[in-house]
C-alpha positions as CSV (number, residue, x, y, z in Angstrom):
1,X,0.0,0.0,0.0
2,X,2.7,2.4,0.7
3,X,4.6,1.8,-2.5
4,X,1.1,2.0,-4.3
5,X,-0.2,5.3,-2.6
6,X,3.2,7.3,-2.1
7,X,4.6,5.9,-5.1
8,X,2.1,6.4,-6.8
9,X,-1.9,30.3,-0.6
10,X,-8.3,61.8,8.0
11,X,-10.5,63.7,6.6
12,X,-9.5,67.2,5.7
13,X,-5.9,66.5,5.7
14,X,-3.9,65.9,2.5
15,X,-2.6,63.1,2.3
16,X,1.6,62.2,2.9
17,X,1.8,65.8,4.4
18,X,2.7,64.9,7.6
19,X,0.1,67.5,8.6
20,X,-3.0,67.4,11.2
21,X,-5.8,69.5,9.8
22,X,-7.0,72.1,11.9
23,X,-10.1,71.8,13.8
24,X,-13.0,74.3,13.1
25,X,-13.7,77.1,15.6
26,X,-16.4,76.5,18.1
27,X,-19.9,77.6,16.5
28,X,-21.4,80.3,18.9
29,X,-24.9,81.2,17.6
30,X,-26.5,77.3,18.5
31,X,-27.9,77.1,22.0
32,X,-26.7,75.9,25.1
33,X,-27.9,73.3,27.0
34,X,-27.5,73.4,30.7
35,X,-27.7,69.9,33.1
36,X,-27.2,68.8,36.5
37,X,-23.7,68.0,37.6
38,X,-24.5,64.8,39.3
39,X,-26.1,64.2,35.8
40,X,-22.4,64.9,33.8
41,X,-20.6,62.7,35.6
42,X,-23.0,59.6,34.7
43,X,-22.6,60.7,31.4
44,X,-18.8,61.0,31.7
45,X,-18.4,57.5,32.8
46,X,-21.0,56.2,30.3
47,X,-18.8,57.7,27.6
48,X,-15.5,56.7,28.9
49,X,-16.1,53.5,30.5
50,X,-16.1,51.9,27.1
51,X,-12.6,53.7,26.3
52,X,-11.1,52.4,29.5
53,X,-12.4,49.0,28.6
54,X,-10.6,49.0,25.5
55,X,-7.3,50.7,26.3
56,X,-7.0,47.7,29.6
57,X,-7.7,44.9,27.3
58,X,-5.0,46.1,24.7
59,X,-2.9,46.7,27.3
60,X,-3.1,43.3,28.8
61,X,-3.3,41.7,25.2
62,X,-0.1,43.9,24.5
63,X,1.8,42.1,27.7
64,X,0.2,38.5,26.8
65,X,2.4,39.0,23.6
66,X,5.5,40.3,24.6
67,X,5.5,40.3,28.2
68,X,6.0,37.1,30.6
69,X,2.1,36.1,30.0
70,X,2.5,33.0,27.0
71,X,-0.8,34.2,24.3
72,X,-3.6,32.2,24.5
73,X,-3.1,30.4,20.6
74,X,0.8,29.9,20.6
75,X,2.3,28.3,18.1
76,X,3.4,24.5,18.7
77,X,6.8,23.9,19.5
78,X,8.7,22.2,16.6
79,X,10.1,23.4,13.6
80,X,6.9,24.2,11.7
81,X,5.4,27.1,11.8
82,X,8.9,28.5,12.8
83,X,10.2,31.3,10.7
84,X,14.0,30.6,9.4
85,X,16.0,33.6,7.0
86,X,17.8,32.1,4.6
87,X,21.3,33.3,3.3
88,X,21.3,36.3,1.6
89,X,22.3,36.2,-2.1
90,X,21.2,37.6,-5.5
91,X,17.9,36.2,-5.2
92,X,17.3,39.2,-1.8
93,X,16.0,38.6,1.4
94,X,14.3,35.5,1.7
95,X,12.5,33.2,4.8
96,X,10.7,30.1,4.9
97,X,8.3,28.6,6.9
98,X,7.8,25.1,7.5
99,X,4.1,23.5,6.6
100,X,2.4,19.7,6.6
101,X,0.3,19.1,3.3
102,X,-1.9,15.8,2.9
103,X,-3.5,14.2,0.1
104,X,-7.3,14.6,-0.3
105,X,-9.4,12.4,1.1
106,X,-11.2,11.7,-2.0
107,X,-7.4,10.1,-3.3
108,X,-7.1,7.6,-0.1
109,X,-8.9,4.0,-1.6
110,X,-12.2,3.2,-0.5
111,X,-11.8,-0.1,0.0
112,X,-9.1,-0.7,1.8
113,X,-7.9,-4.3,2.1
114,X,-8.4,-6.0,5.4
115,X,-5.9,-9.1,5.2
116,X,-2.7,-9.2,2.5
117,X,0.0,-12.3,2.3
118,X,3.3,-10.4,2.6
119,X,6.1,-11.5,0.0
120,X,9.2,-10.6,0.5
121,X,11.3,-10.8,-2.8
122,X,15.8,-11.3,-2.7
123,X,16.1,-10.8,-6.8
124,X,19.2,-12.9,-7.8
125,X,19.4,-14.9,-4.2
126,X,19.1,-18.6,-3.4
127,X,17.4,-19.7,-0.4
128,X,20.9,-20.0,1.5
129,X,21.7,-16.8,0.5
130,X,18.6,-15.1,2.6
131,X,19.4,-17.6,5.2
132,X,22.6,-16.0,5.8
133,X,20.9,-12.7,6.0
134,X,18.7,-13.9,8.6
135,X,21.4,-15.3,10.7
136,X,23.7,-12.3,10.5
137,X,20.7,-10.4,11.8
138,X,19.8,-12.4,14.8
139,X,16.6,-13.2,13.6
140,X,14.9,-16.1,14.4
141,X,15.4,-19.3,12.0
142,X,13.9,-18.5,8.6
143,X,12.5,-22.2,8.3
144,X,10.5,-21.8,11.2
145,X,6.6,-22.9,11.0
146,X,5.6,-18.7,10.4
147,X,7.7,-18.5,7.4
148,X,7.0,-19.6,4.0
149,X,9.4,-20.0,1.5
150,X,9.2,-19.9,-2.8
151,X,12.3,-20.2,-4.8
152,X,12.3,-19.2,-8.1
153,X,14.1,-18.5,-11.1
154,X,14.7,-15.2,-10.8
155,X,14.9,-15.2,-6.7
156,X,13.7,-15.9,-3.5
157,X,10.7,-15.1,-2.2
158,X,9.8,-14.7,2.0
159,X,7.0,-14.8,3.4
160,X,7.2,-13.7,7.5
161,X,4.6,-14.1,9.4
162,X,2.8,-11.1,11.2
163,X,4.4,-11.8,14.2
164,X,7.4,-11.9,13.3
165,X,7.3,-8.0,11.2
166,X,5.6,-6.5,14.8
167,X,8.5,-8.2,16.7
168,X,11.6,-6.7,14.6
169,X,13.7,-3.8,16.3
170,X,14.2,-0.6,14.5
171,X,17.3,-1.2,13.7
172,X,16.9,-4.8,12.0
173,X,13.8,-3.3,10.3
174,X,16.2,-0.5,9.2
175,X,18.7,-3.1,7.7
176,X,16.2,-5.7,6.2
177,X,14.4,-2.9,4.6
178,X,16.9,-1.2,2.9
179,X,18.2,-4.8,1.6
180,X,14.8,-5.4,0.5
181,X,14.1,-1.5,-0.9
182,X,16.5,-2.6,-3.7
183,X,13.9,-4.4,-5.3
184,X,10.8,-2.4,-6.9
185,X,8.8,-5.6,-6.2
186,X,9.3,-5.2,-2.6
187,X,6.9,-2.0,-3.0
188,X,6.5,-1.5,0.7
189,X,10.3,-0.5,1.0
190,X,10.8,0.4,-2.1
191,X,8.8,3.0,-1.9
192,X,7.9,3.8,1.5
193,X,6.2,6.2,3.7
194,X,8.9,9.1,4.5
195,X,9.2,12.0,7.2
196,X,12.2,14.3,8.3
197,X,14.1,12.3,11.0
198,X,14.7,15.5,13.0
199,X,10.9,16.0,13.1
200,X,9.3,13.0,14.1
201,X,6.3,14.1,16.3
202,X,5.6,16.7,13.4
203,X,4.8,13.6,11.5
204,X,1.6,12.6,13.5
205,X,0.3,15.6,15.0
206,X,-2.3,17.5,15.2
207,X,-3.7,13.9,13.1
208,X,-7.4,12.6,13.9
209,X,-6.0,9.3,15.3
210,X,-6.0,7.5,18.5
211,X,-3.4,8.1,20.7
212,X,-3.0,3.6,20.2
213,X,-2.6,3.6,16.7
214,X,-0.4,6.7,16.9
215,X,2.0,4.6,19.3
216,X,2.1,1.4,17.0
217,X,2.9,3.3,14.1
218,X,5.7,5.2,15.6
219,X,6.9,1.9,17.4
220,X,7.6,0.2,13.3
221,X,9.2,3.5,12.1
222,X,12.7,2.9,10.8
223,X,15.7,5.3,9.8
224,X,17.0,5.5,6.0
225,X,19.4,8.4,5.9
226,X,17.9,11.3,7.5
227,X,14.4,10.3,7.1
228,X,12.3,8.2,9.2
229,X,10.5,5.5,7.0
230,X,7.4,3.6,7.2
231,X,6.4,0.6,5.3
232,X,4.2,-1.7,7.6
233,X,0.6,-0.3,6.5
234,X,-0.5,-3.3,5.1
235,X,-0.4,-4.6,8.9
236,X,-1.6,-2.6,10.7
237,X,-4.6,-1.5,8.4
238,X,-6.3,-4.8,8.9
239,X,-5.6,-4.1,12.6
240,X,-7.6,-0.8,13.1
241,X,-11.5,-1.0,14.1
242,X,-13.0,1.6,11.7
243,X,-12.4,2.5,7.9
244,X,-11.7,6.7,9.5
245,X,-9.4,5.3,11.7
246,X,-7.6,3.3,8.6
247,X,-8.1,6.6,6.2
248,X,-6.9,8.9,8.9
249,X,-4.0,6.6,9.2
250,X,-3.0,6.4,5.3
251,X,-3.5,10.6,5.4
252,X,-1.3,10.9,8.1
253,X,1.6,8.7,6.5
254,X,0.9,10.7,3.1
255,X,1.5,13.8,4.5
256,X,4.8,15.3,3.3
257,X,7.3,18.6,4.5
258,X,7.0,21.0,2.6
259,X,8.2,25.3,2.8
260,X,6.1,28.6,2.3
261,X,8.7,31.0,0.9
262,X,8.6,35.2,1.1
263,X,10.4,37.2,-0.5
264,X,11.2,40.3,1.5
265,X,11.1,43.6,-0.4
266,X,12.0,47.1,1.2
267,X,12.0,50.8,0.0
268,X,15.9,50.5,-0.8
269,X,15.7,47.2,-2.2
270,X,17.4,46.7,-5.9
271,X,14.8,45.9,-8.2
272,X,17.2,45.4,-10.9
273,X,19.1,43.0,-9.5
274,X,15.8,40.8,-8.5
275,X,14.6,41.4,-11.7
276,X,17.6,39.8,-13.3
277,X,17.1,37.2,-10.7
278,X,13.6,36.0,-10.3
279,X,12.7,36.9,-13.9
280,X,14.6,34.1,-15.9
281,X,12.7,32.7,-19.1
282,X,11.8,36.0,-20.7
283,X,9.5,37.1,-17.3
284,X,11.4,40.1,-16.7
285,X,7.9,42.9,-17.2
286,X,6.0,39.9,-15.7
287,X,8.0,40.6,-12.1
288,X,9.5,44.0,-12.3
289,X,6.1,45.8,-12.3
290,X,4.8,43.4,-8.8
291,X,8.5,44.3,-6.8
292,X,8.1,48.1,-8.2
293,X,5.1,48.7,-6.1
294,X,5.8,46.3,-3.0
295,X,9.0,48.7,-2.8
296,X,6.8,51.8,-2.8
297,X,5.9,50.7,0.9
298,X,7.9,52.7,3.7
299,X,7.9,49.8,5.8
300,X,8.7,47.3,3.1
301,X,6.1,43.8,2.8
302,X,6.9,40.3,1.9
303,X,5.9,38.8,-1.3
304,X,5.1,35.0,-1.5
305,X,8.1,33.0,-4.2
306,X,5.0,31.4,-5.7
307,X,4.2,35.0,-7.2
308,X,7.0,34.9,-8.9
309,X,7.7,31.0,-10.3
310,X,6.7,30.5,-14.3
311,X,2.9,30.4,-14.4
312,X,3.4,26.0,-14.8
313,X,5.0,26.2,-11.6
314,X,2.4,27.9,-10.2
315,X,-0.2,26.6,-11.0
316,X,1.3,23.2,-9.9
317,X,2.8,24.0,-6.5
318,X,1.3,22.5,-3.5
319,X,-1.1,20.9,-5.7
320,X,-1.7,16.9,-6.6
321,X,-2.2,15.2,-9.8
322,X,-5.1,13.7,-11.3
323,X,-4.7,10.3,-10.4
324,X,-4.3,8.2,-13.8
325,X,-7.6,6.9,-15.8
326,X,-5.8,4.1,-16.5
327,X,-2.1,2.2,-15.6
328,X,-1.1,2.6,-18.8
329,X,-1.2,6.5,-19.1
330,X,2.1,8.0,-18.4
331,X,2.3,10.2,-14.7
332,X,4.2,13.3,-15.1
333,X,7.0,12.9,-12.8
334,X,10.4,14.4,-11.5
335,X,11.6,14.9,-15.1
336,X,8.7,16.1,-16.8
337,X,8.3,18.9,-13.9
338,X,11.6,19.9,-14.3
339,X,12.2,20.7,-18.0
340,X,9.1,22.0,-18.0
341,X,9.6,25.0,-15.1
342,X,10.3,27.6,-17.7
343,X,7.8,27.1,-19.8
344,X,4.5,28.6,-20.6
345,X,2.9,25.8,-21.5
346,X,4.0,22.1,-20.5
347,X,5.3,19.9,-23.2
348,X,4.8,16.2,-22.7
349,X,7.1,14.8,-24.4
350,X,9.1,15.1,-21.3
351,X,7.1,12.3,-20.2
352,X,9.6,10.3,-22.3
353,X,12.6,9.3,-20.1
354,X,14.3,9.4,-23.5
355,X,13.3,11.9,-24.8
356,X,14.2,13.9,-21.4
357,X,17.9,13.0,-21.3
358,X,18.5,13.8,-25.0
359,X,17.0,17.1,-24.2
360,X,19.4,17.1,-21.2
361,X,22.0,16.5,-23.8
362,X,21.3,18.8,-26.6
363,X,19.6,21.8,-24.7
364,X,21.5,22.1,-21.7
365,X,25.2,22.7,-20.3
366,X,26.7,21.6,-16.5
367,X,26.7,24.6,-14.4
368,X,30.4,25.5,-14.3
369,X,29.8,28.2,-10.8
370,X,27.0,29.0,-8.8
371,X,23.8,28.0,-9.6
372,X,20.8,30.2,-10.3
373,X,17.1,29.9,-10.6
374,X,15.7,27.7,-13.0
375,X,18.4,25.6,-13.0
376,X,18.1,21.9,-13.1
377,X,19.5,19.6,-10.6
378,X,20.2,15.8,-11.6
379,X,20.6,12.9,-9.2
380,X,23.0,10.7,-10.8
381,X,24.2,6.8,-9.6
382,X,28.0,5.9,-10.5
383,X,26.8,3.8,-13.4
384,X,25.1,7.3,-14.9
385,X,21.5,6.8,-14.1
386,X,19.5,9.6,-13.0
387,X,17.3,9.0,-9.8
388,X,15.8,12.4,-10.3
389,X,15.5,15.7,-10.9
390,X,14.4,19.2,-9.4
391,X,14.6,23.1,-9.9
392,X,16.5,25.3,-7.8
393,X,15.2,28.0,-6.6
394,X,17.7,30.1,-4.5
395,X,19.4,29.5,-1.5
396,X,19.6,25.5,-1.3
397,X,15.9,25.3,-1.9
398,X,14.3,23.4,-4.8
399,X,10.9,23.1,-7.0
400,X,10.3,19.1,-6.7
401,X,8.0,16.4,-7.4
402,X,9.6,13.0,-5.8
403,X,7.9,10.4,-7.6
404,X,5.3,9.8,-10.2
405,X,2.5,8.8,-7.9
406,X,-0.6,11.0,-7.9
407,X,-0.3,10.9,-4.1
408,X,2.9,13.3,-4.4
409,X,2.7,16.6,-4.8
410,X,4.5,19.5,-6.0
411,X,6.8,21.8,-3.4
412,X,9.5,23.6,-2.3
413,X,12.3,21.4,-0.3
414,X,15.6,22.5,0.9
415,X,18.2,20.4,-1.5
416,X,19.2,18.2,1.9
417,X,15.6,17.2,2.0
418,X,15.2,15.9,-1.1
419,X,18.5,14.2,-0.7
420,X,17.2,12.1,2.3
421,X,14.0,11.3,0.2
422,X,16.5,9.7,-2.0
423,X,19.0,7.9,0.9
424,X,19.5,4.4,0.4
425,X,21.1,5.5,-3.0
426,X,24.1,6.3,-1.0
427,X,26.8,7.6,-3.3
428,X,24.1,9.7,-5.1
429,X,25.8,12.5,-7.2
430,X,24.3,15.7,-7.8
431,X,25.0,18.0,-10.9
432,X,23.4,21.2,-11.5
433,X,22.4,21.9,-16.1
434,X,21.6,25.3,-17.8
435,X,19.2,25.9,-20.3
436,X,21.4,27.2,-23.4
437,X,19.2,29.8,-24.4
438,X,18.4,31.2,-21.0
């Protein structure tokens, strides 16, 4: 399931004169009304009490805020919804904010499967081969009554018992997963769940679950790299009382990491310079007219990056895709997002891997310096395979999509993150390409 689903926004006064306008002279010729004193001061109070009112409860509100009184709403502790500045560079004044997106509901399956035989595939091993494995581990004896064994041709399949997958510690559950995620038909840890290692609570709260499931899902996480992994859905699904609780569960897995980026623009700010920036691919009177007027503020005001991607990108960050009418139509993916950043309208050819590298090839040149926005960033393996591709945006922070599935969506990641997304390819290599004509 997880290989199937993840794999798968004063009057009178002129204006700017720094001038109070004058107030008229008291009118004399209206007539005078005389009261009671006793009566003025109940209507002194009646008109002040309200102003006193006011002026207490912003005072207090003022020192809930800043003072030693915590507000009422503060924000989580954890690194999302924490503001962090990036570097400064060519690209200005930038600063992230760290969100959680999910899939919608309406993409989790309806039906979701209540009991599944687990198959563990060794491509290329013979039985003894696996039984080494097993014994290097410390696990129990692979022949025992729980397992079930089927050699073939091409490997070996496993088949562990349910027992046997809850009783595995995180770290043998770290190393038999990444020897099985070598394998696509091992979808589970081929393509698994995955969440920031630094930010593991992050990962399941705020969620509508119980506070039980919450505890056996964290108690079969595993490391891969610098994320925390989770491939184990198809047991405990079948192990949860209700079909929320199983959706809830699938949406909380789903959910990914992802960064809302501003742009910080003051009155001294060089528009030129993030014009030449942030207006690659022929957008320069698309973005110089939008930081013009945010740099007419006195006080300056932050602009959100996705104002300023190519209108694709736009349209496409923080979005999902259609999921596919049928398997056999082609899922735009890593690639296909990447060459396709710059342009106005997206051309699917990229959706051919070949026709994607010879574009690579022919249209593009390896970035000798720094890189720039719009660039494209290749994952490469020593044998010269690309694992994937993203956009870089400024700053270590990339445009991605990590997968084909219609359960991933589009976002902004630092580079680091999408690295870990990528971990068990260990000696991963990334090179940064140049559109020719850009």
């Amino acid at each position: 399931m997880a290989g199937e689903l993840n794999n798968t926004l004063t009057a009178g006064a002129s204006p700017g004169s720094g001038e109070i306008a004058k107030p008229a002279a008291p009118r004399t010729d209206r007539p005078v009304i005389q009261m009671p004193r006793a009566a003025i001061w109940v209507l002194a109070v009646a008109v002040l009490a309200p102003w006193l009112w006011l002026a207490l409860t912003l005072r207090h509100g003022a020192e809930g805020s800043y003072g030693k009184h915590p507000p009422s709403t503060s924000i989580r502790p954890g690194l999302y919804g924490r503001t962090v500045r990036c570097n400064p560079g060519p690209w200005g004044e930038l600063e992230y904010t760290r969100i959680l997106i999910e899939p919608p509901e309406e993409f989790i399956p309806s039906r979701l499967e209540t009991s599944k035989e687990i198959w563990w595939f060794f491509k290329g091993c013979s039985r003894e081969t696996v039984e080494r494995l097993w014994r290097s581990e410390g696990l129990a004896p692979p022949d025992a009554p729980a397992v079930a064994w089927r050699v073939t041709a091409g490997g070996t399949w496993l088949r562990p018992s349910k027992e046997f997958i809850l009783g595995m510690g995180e770290g043998t559950r770290a190393r038999v997963y990444t020897e099985l995620s070598a394998w696509p038909e091992n979808a589970s840890q081929y393509a698994p769940y995955r969440f920031r290692a630094d930010t593991a609570d992050e990962w399941f709260a705020g969620s509508e679950l119980s506070t039980q499931t919450v505890a056996l899902a964290k108690r079969l996480l595993y490391r891969r790299g610098t994320s925390l992994c989770f491939s184990d859905d198809d047991i405990v699904l079948p192990m949860l009382g209700s079909a929320a609780e199983r959706t809830a569960l699938l949406k909380t897995l789903a959910r990914k990491s992802t960064l809302l980026l501003k742009l910080r623009i003051k009155h001294d700010s060089d528009i030129n310079a993030l014009t030449h920036y942030w207006g690659k691919g022929n957008r320069s009177k698309d973005v110089k007219p939008l930081l013009q007027s945010l740099a007419l503020h006195p006080d300056g005001m932050k602009l959100d990056v996705a104002h300023l991607l190519p209108r694709n990108a736009r349209m496409l960050l923080y979005t999902y895709p259609l999921p596919p009418s049928t398997a056999e139509e082609p899922r735009r993916d890593c690639h296909w997002t990447s060459l396709n950043f710059l342009n106005l309208e997206p051309d699917e050819r990229f959706l051919d891997p070949k026709v994607f590298r010879k574009t690579i090839e022919t249209d593009y040149y390896v970035v000798p310096g720094e890189m720039t926005f719009g660039d494209v960033l290749l994952f490469f393996r020593p044998d010269n395979t690309i694992v994937h591709s993203c956009v870089y945006i400024a700053d270590n922070i990339v445009f991605t999509k990590n997968g084909t599935s219609f359960a991933m969506p589009w976002l902004l990641m630092t580079l680091p993150d999408v690295q870990s997304f990528y971990a068990s390819d260990e000696s991963l290599q990334v090179f940064a390409f140049r559109l020719k004509r850009g």
